[in-house]
N, C-alpha and C positions, 0 to 999 in steps of 0.2 A: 504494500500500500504506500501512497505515498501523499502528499499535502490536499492533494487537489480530488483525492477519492473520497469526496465528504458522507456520500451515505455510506460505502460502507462502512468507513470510518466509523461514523453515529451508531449504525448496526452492532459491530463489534463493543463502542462502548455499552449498549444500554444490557449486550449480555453480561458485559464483565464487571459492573458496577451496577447491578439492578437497585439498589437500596440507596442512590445517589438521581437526588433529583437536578436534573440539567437545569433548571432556572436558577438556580443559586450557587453554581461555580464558578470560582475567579478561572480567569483563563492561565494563570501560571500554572492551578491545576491540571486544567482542560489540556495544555499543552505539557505535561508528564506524562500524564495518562496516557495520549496518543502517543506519544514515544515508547510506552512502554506493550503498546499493542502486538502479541504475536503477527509477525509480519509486516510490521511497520517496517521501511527503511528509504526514510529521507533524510536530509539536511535538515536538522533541529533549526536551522537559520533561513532557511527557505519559508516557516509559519508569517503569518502577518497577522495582527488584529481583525482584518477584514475574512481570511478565512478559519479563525477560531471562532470567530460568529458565524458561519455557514455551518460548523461543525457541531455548535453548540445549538442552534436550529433545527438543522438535522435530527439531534438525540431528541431534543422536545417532543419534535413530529412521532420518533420511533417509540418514543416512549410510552408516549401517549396510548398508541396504538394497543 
């Protein structure tokens, strides 16, 4: 995976954090977390604020669901 694969990014977190609600994560979180995703591998420096909010959206939506 890598910065720009936001759903499944979202996907993989809301399995591996079920008991963590995405509307109240800072993004230093948010952006461990995704590092820390089996099969992540990008540039930790490649994130921006604008795609940790796509990500953090993302989870919302999947969450929800």
């Amino acid at each position: 995976m890598k910065w720009t694969d936001v759903q499944e990014i979202a996907m993989a977190l809301t399995d591996k954090h079920p008991e963590i609600d995405p509307q109240l994560i800072r993004f230093t979180d948010l952006h461990k977390w995704v590092m820390e995703l089996d099969g992540f591998s990008d540039d930790p420096n490649r994130s921006s604020e604008k795609i940790l909010e796509a990500i953090q959206l993302a989870w919302i939506e999947d969450a929800a669901e």
